[in-house]
N, C-alpha and C positions, 0 to 999 in steps of 0.2 A: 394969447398967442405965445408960445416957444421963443427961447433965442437962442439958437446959437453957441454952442462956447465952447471950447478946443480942450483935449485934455491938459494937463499939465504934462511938460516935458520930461520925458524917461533920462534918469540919472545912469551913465554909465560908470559902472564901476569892477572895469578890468583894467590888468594892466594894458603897457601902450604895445598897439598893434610892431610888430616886426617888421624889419623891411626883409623881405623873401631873399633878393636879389644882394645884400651885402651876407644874408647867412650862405647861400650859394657858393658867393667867392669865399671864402672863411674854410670852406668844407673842401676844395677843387685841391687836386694830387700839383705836384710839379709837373708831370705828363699832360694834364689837365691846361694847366697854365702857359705851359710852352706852345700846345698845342694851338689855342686862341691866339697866342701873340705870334705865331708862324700863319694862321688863317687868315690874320688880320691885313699883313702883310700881302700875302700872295693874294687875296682878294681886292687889294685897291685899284685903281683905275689907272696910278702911276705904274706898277707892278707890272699891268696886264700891256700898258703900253711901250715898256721898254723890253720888256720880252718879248713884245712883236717885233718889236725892230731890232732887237738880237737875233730873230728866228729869219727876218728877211736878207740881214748881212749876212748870215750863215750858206743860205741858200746860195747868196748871189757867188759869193765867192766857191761857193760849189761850183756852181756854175761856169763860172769864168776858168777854175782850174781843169774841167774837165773838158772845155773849148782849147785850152792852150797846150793842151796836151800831146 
């Protein structure tokens, strides 16, 4: 009977893999960059909630000046 036996393991010989994502940033315009750090921003959770409630006072006080009018 047979046995069994596994090759031997294949020798890699390249250089070392890139990280995709640091050459990305490395290449990205100042437009590029401001843009992310502006998206970053207006996309938080804090952002989106104190904008609400700047857009509620806004209303109310509409509101109240067009009643007192």
């Amino acid at each position: 009977m047979n046995t069994l036996s596994f090759p031997k393991a294949y020798k890699h010989e390249h250089p070392p893999i890139k990280d995709i994502n640091e050459i990305i940033e490395t290449k990205k315009t100042a437009g590029q960059k401001a843009a992310d750090r502006i998206a970053a921003i207006m996309g938080s959770w804090k952002f989106l909630i104190i904008q609400s409630i700047v857009i509620v006072l806004w209303i109310t006080v509409n509101i109240a000046a067009y009643i007192n009018k």
